[in-house]
FINUMAR-664908 format. One record per residue (C-alpha): residue in three letters; z, y, x negated. Coordinates in steps of 0.5 Angstrom, whole numbers, plus 500, padded with zeros to 3 digits. Layout:
AlaZYX/...
# end
This chain:
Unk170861820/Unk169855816/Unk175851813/Unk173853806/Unk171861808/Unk179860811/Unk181857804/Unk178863801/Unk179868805/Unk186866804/Unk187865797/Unk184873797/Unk189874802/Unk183876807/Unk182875814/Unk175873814/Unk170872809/Unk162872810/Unk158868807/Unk155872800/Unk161877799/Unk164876793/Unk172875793/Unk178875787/Unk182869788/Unk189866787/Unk188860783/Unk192854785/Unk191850779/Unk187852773/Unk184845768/Unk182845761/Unk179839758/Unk178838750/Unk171840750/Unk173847752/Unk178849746/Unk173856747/Unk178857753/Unk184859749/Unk180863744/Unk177867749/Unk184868752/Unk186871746/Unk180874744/Unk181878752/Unk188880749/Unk192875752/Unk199874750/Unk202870755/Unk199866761/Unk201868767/Unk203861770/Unk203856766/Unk205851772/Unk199853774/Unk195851769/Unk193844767/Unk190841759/Unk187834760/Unk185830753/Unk180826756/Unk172827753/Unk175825746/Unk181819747/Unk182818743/Unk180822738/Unk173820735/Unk172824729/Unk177830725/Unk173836729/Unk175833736/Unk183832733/Unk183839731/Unk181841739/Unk185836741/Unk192839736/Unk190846738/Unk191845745/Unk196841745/Unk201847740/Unk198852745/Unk201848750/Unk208849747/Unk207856745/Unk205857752/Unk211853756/Unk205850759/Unk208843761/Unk202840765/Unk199837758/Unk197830760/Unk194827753/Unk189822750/Unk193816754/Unk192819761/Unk185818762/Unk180822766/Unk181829769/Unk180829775/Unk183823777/Unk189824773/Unk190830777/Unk189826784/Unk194820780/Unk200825779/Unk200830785/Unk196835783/Unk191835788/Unk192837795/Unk188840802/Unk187848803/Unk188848795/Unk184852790/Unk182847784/Unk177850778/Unk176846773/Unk172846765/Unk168840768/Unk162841773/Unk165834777/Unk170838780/Unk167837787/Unk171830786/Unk177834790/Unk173836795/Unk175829798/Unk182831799/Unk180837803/Unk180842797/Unk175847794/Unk174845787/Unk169848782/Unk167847775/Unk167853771/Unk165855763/Unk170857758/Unk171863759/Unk172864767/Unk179859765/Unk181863760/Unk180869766/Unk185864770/Unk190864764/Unk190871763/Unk191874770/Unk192867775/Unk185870779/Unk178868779/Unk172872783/Unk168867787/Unk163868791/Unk163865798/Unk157859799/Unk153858804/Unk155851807/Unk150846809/Unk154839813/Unk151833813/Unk153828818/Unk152819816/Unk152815820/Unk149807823/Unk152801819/Unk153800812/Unk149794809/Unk151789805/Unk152791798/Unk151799800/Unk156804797/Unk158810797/Unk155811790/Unk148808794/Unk148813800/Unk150819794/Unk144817790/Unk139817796/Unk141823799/Unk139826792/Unk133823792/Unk131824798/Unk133832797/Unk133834789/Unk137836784/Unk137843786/Unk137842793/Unk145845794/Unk145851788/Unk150855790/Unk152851797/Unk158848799/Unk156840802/Unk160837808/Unk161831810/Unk162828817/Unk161822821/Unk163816823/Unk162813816/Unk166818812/Unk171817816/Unk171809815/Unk171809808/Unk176810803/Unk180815799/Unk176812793/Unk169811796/Unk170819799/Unk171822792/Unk165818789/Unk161821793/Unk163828792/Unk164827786/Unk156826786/Unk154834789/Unk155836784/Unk148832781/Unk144837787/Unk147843784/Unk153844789/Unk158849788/Unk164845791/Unk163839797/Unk167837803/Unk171832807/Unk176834813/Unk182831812/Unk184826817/Unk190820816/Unk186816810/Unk187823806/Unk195824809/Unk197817808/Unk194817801/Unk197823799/Unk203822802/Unk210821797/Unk205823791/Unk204831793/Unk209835792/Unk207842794/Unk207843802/Unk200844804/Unk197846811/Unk190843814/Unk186848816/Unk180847820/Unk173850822/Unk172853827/Unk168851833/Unk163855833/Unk161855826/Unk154855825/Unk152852818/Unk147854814/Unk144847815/Unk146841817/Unk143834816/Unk143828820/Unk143821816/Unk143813818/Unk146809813/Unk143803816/Unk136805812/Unk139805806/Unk139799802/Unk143799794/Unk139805790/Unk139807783/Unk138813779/Unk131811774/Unk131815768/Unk132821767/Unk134824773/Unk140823777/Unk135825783/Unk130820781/Unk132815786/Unk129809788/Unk131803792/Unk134797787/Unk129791790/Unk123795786/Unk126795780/Unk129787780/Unk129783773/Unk129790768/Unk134787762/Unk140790760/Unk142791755/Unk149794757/Unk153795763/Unk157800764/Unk164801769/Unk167808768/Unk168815769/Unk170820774/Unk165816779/Unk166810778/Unk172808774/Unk176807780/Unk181801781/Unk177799787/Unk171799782/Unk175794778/Unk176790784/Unk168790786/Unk167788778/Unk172783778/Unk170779785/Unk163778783/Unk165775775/Unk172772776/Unk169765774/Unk163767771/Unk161770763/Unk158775763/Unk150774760/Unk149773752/Unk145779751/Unk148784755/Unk155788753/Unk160790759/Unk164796758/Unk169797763/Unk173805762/Unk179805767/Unk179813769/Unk186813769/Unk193810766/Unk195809773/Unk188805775/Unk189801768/Unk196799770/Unk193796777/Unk187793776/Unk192789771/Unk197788776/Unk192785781/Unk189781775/Unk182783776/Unk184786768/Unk185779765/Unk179777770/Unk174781768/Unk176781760/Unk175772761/Unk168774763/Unk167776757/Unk169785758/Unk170790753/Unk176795756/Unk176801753/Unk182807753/Unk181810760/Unk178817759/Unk171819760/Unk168815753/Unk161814753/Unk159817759/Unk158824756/Unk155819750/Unk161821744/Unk164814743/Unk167808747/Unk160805748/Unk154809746/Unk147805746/Unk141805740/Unk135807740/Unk131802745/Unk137800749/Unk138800757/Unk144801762/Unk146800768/Unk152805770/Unk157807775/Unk157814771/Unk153820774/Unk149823769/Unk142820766/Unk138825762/Unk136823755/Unk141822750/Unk146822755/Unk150816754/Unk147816746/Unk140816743/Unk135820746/Unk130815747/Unk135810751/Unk135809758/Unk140810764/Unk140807771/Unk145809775/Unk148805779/Unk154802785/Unk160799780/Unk157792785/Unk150793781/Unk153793775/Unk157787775/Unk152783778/Unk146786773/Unk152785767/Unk152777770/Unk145776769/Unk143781763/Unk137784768/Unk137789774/Unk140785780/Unk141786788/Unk149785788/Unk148783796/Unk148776794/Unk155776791/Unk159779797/Unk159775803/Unk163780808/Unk159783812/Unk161789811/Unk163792803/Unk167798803/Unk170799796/
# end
């Protein structure tokens, strides 16, 4: 079996499992954001009284923090009298940030685990070895009534990175090139592994971009083999015991595909599909009217830290807005001690509360009718980020900031002088 079909076969308390069988699961850790208020009425609309673990379940106020309007301040009121109706104590209000790193910051997110989530961005916590899912509402409430979900078990498809980064090439560049190259609906229903030398050379940041990513190709959930990046990060920060499980030898994938990342250059995702991607040299001098920094994709310190490196001492330029969302409290708190904060606000940045702000287009630096961005975030349909008649690109953070510089789409290559940029 494969390390994910013994991390289901666990959870169903199975010995093995095949591709294709449907199996009930214990749930690790179950979260609830306030977009889906529909959760805790579909839990009581099934007879629920009392949640089955409430230290298994966690609520995130993340979409709307703060509140932007007095629906979203009700969904957000709600949730928080349920949690104290419930006992449930994993409430992490409107001052935390986005889910999924909020999660990774204080602990929660560990190898082996089983994490379902009410985003579709849940494939995040694959960098730490974890299966992690998005589900709908009522799936979560499900989970709350009975501590359970059905899963079926996925087909699993590893593709192997390696060759040498060029300069300017991040995770978020080699992610967009794969979705480009194979589509949006390449990995429905499949598990994606990563492997290869360049995965084991990259951080824990560059690792979660790029799972983080799968779910653009329609993966179930993806996957990284945890090794000493992940242990070292995780340590003094997990609280649970964990075990690391392995594939075995003999395992036969469903697929496995084989990339050199020494042909891939910076890309961008063009509107309006994320697996429209194209190489960023074809698009050079496109105006911009925002640059955008954020999100469970590309909000992370190191994302801050690439910004700051190329606009310390700079302005950004007269006609483009820079908006940095830092995705947590602990990433703000950072990004301010490393000084790349006061950098970046110098440059002429607007910081907004950390949470998921304009990338889901509510508030926090949503674009007019005509407008264009370039963004670290990971969705650009039409309407995505605000009007529908906006257009998105998709983007590393390095891109953003060397476009917000120069208020048109522009290669960062030129303002990294290492040879070798890992965030």
């Amino acid at each position: 079996m494969h390390a994910i079909e013994k991390i289901l076969a666990r959870a169903a308390s199975k010995s093995k499992v095949v591709t294709g069988e449907i199996v009930n699961c214990r749930i690790d850790l179950a979260e609830v954001n306030d977009l889906y208020p529909q959760s805790i009425f579909s839990f009581q609309e099934m007879g629920g009284q009392n949640v089955r673990s409430p230290d298994k379940i966690c609520f995130v106020l993340d979409h709307y923090a703060p509140a932007a309007s007095i629906k979203q301040a009700e969904n957000q009121k709600l949730m928080r009298e349920f949690c104290r109706e419930q006992g449930i104590e994993l409430l992490f209000d409107v001052n935390s940030g986005v889910c999924h790193q909020v999660m990774v910051d204080e602990g929660l997110v560990y190898p082996g685990m089983i994490l379902i989530a009410t985003d579709s961005h849940t494939t995040t916590h694959g960098a730490f070895g974890a299966f992690g899912t998005g589900v709908g509402a009522t799936d979560l409430a499900v989970i709350m009534a009975t501590g359970h979900l059905w899963l079926r078990v996925p087909e699993i498809i590893r593709v192997n990175l390696s060759g040498e980064l060029n300069p300017g090439v991040f995770a978020k560049d080699v992610i967009l090139h794969i979705i480009g190259d194979l589509g949006a609906d390449y990995a429905i229903y499949k598990s994606v592994e990563f492997t290869g030398p360049v995965v084991d050379q990259w951080t824990v940041s560059e690792r979660m971009a790029l799972c983080n990513m799968t779910t653009e190709m329609g993966a179930k959930n993806a996957y990284i083999q945890p090794d000493k990046t992940t242990l070292d990060f995780l340590k003094g920060r997990v609280k649970n015991d964990f075990d690391i499980v392995t594939s075995d030898p003999d395992f036969h994938y469903a697929e496995e595909l084989f990339i050199d990342v020494s042909k891939i250059y910076p890309t961008l995702a063009l509107p309006n599909s994320v697996d429209n991607a194209d190489g960023l040299k074809n698009h050079l001098g496109i105006p911009v009217h925002q640059a955008y920094i954020g999100s469970c994709t590309g909000g992370r310190a190191d994302d801050i830290a690439i910004a700051a490196r190329i606009l310390k001492g700079k302005k950004v330029h007269s006609e483009t807005r820079l908006i940095v969302v830092p995705a947590s409290r602990q990433v703000y708190l950072d990004a301010m001690q490393s000084g790349d904060v006061e950098a970046l606000v110098k440059a002429g940045a607007t910081f907004v509360t950390p949470g998921c702000a304009a990338c889901l287009g509510i508030h926090g630096g949503i674009l007019a009718e005509g407008e264009t961005a370039i963004t670290s975030t990971n969705r650009n349909f039409p309407g995505r980020m605000g009007h529908n008649h906006s257009s998105i690109y998709l983007a590393s953070p390095a891109a953003v900031a060397a476009s917000a510089l120069n208020g048109v789409i522009t290669d960062p290559t030129e303002y990294l002088t290492e040879g070798k940029n890992k965030k």
